[in-house]
C-alpha positions in Angstrom: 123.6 17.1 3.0 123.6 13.5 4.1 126.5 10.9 2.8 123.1 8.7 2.2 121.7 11.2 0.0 125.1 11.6 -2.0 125.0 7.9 -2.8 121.1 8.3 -3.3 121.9 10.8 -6.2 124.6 9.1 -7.3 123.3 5.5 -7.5 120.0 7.5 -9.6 122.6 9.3 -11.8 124.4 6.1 -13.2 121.1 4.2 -13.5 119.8 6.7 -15.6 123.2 6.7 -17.4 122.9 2.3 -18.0 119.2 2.6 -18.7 120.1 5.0 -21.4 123.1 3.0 -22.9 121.0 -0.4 -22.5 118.0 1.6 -24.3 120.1 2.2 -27.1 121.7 -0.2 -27.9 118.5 -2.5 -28.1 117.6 0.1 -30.2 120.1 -0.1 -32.5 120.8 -3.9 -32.9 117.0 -4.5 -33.1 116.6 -1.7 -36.5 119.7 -3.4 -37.5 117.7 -7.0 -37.4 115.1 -5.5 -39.1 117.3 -4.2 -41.3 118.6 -7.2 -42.4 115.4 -9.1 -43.4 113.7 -6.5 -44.9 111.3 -5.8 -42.8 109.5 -2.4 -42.5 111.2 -0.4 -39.3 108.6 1.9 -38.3 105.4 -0.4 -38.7 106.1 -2.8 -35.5 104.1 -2.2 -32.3 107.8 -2.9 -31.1 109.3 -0.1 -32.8 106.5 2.7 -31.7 106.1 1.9 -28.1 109.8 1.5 -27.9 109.7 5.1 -29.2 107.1 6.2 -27.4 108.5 5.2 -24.5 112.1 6.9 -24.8 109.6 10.3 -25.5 108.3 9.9 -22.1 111.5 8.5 -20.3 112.4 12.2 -21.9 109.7 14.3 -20.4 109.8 12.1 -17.3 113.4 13.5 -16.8 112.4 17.2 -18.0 110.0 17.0 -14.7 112.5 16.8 -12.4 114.1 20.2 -12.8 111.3 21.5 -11.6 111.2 19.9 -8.6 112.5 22.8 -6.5 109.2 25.1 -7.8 106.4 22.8 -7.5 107.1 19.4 -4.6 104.1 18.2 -5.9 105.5 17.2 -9.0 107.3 14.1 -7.2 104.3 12.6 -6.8 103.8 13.3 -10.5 106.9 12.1 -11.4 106.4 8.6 -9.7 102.7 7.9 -11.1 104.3 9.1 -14.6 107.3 6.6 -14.4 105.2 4.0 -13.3 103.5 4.3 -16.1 106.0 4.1 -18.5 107.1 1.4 -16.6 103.9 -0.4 -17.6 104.3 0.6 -21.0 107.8 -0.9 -21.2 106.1 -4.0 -19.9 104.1 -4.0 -23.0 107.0 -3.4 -25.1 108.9 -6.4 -24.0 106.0 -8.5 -24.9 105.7 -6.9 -28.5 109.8 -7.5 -28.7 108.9 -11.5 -27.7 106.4 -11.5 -30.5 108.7 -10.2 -32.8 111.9 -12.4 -31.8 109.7 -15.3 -31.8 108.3 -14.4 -35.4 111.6 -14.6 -36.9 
């Protein structure tokens, strides 16, 4: 094993550790904002991509241990996150909306 693929796995490992932290937090101070005005958590486009998204960021994750069976699933993998990636897109225009409205 390469010292470059070490790092590789490494480097992958804590981003997937900050993207989860960063994910939640968000997730808690915006339902805490919501909260606090009164609003209705589960009704905002915000709210269900947001959710949707963690669900697939989930299953996205779930694909790699089966990596070792089936190679083709990288490819998979990459067309899946990119995906989510767009969603997430989406999401942070529904969150502008919604900061905005306030």
């Amino acid at each position: 094993v390469s010292h470059f693929s070490l790092f590789s796995k490494k480097k992958k490992n804590f981003t997937a550790i900050g993207m989860t932290f960063f994910f939640a937090a968000g997730a808690l101070g915006g339902l805490m904002s919501l909260l606090m005005q009164g609003k209705p958590l589960t009704q905002s486009p915000h709210f269900i991509t947001g959710s949707v998204g963690l669900l697939l960021l989930l299953l996205q994750g779930m694909l790699s241990a089966f990596f070792e069976d089936d190679p083709g699933l990288r490819g998979a993998h990459a067309y899946f996150g990119s995906a989510i990636l767009a969603l997430f897109v989406v999401h942070a225009v529904f969150g502008l909306q919604l900061g905005l409205s306030i």
